[in-house]
N, C-alpha and C positions, 0 to 999 in steps of 0.2 A: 475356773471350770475347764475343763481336758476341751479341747479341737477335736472335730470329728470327720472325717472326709466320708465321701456317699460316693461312689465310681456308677454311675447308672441314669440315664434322666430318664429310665421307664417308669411304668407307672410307679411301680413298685420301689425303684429308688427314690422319685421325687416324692413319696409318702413316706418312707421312714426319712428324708432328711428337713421334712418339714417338723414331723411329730417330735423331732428332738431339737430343730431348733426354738419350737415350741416351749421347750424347757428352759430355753436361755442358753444353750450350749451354740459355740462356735461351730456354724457345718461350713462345709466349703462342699458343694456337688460340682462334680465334674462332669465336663462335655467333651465328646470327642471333637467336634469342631469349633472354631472361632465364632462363627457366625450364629449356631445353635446358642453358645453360653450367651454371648452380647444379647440376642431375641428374649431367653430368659430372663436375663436380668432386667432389661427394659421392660417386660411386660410382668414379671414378678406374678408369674404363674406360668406354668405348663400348658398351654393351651390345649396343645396337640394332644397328651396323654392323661392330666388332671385338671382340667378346664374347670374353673371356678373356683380352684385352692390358691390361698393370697401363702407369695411366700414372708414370711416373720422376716423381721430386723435384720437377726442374725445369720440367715442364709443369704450364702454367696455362690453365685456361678461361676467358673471359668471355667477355657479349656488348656489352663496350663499346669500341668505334673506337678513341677517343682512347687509351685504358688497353692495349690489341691494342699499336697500333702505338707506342707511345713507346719509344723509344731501339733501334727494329728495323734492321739494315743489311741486313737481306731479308726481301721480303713474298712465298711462297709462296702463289697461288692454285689452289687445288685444289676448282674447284666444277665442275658439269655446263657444259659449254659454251653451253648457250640462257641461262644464268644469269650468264654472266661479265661483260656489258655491264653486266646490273643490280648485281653486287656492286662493279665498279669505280667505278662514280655512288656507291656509299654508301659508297667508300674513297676517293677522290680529295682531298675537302675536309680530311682529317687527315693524309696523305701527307706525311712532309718528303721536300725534294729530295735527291734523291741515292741515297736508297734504291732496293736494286735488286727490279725486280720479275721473278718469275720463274712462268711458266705449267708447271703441272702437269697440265693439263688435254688430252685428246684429243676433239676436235671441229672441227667448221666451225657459224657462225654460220648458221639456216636461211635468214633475209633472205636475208643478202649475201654468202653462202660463204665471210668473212672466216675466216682462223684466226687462233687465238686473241692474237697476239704485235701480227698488225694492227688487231685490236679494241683492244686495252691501248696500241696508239700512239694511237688516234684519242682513244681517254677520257684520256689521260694526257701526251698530249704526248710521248710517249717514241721517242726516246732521252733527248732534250733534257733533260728533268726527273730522268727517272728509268729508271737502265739498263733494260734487258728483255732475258729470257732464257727458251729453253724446255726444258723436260725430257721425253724419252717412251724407250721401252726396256721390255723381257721385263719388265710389274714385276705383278704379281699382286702386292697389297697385303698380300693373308693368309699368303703365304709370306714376302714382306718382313719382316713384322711380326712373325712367328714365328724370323726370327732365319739365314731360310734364304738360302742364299749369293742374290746378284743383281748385275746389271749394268745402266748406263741411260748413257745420253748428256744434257748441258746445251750447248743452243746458243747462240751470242750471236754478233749482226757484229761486236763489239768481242770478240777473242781473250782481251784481257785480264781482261772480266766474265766470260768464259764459264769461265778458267780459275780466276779467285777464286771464281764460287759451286762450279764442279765440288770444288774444295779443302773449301770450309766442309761441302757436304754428304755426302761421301763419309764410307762407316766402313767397318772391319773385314769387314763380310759385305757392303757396299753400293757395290759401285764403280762409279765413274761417270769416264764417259770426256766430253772436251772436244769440240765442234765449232764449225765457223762459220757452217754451212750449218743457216740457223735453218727455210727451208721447206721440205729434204728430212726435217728430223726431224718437224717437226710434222707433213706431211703421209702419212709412214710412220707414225707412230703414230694418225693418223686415220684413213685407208685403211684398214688393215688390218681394222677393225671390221665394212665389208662385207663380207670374206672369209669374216671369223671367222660371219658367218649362214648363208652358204653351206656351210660345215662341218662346222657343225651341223647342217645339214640331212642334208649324208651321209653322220652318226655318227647319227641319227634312222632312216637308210633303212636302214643299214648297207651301204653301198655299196662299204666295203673302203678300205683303206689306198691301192691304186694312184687312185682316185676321189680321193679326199681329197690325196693328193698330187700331181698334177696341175693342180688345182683349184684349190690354193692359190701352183701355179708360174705358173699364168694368172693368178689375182689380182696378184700380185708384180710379175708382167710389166705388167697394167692401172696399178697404183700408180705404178712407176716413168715410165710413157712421161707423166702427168697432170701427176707429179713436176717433170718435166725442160721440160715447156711450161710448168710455172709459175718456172721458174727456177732450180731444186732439184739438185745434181750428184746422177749416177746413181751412183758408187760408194755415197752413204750408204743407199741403201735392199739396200743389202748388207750393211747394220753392222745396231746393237741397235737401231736405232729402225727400220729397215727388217723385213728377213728376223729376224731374234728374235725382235721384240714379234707378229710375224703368227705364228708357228711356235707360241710362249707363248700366242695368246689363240685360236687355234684348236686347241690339244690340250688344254688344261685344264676339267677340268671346274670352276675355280675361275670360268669365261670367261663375264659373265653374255650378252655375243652369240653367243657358240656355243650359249650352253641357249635364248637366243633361237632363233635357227634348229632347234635340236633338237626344241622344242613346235612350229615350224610344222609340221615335217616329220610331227608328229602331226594334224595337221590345226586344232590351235586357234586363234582368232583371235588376230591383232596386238594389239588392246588388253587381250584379257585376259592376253596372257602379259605384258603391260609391266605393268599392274596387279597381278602377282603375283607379281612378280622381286625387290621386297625390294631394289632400286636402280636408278643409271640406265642402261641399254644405250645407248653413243652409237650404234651402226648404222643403226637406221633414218631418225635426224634426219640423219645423214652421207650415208645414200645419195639423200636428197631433196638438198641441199647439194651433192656432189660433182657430179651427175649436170646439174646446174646449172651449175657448174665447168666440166665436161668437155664440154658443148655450146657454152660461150662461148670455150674455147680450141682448139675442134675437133679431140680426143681421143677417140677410138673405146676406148669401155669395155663390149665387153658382159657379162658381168658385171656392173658393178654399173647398167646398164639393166634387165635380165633382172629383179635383185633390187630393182628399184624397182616393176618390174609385179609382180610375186609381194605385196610387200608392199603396194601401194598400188590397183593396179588388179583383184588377183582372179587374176592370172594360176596356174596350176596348180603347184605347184613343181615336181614330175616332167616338163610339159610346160616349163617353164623348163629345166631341166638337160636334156632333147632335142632343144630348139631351139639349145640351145649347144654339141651334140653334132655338129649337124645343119651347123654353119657353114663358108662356104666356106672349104677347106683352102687355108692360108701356110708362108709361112717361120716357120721357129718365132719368128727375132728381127725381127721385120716391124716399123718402130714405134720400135725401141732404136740404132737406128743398124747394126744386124747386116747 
């Protein structure tokens, strides 16, 4: 059976390297320090991140590159997105060629609004070197990890990568559907993190089911038209890395951007609720990112402007969500080709 490396001990990596060594497959998860990999090994769970998941046989901790990556025919990266540049510079030099790489991760680079698949070409040469592939989809790690049923999407432009990692990583409760369209996945599983604050904010106000449903049919609608100027077919933000992975991280309270937006909507500051969330909310690094994005490809997103003043300028949340009340009435599909 293939070797599989996992570069991540978030939640979200030590979930997908558990569920595949589940399978019987060789993982090796990496840690950035000495100290972290030895604690997880010895206590053969996550404490800090997935408390109560027993790691299988076949998973291994270190924090050593060379030792990680030998004899792996995929390197899942599953780190925070502002960090992905830096852990590929400290993976590159032990990489053999061939290996496929594959992004687990949901973000835009703050610089350069890159995501993550174009970041992993510029560090890596990739395709050339080393396939690339991305994954996003309904996945709350802690239901994953607990065994409970899921679905996700793996993109790649080459069909045939996309269809060998889809194969290696799929299990039993874990299915995972194929795509080619690597920047309508990635960009549905980004996007969507903007929404998911704004939904939280009106499970925080209690603004009702009809608010929150609406709100997230305008987000949807924002994603997709961003989507499709950057190149993206509009059906996939119809699929699991579209419309599921928004639906999943805006009703969960599992969603740590929805309890984002939940404490705004209490009135707390932006830094204190990221300093007390216990991991990382992509949303607000995205909505500075996106909103960058969507000025340079002259995409009308108000939402995620709305949520870039709320978060960054002071603007009121309640007079946010008024003023987007307040906007000139369209067609509803104005934007989508409708």
């Amino acid at each position: 059976m293939p070797a599989i490396t996992v570069v991540g001990t978030t939640s979200w990596g030590t979930t997908l390297a558990v569920i595949l060594a589940q399978k019987g497959l060789s993982v090796h998860l990496w840690a950035r320090q000495e100290e972290e990999a030895l604690g997880l090994e010895a206590a053969r769970e996550n404490r800090l991140r997935l408390p109560g998941i027993i790691f299988p046989p076949t998973l291994t901790v270190t924090a050593s590159l060379p030792q990680a990556l030998e004899g792996a025919a995929l390197v899942v990266l599953a780190v925070p997105s502002q960090r992905m540049r830096e852990n590929l510079r400290r993976l590159a030099p032990h990489l053999r060629h061939g290996t496929v790489v594959l992004s687990a991760a949901k973000g835009l680079e703050l610089d350069t609004a890159l995501r993550m698949s174009q970041v992993i070409r510029e560090e890596l040469s990739a395709p050339a070197h080393n396939p690339c592939c991305v994954l996003s989809g309904p996945n709350l790690s802690r239901e994953i990890a607990q065994g409970l049923p899921s679905a996700t999407v793996v993109a790649a432009e080459d069909t045939q990568v996309a269809e060998q990692v889809r194969d290696l990583v799929m299990t039993t409760r874990f299915r995972v559907y194929s795509s080619h369209d690597v920047v309508g996945v990635e960009l549905g599983g980004t996007l969507k993190n903007i929404v998911a604050l704004g939904a939280g904010m009106n499970d925080g106000w209690g603004y009702g089911a009809n608010a929150k449903a609406a709100f997230m049919t305008r987000g949807l609608a924002e994603i997709t038209r961003l989507g499709v100027a950057a190149g993206a077919n509009p059906l996939t933000f119809l699929g699991l890395a579209g419309l599921g992975d928004l639906v999943a991280t805006c009703a969960s309270p599992l969603s740590r951007n929805r309890r984002v937006g939940e404490e705004l909507a209490q009135g707390r500051p932006l830094e204190q609720i990221l300093a007390a969330l216990g991991g990382v909310a992509e949303g607000p690094t995205t909505t500075l990112a996106a909103r960058g994005l969507a000025r340079r490809l002259g995409v009308e997103m108000p939402i995620a402007e709305q949520t870039y003043r709320v978060l960054y300028e002071g603007l009121d949340p309640r007079q946010a969500i008024a003023e987007l009340m307040s906007r000139e009435p369209k067609h509803e599909l104005e934007g989508l080709g409708g």
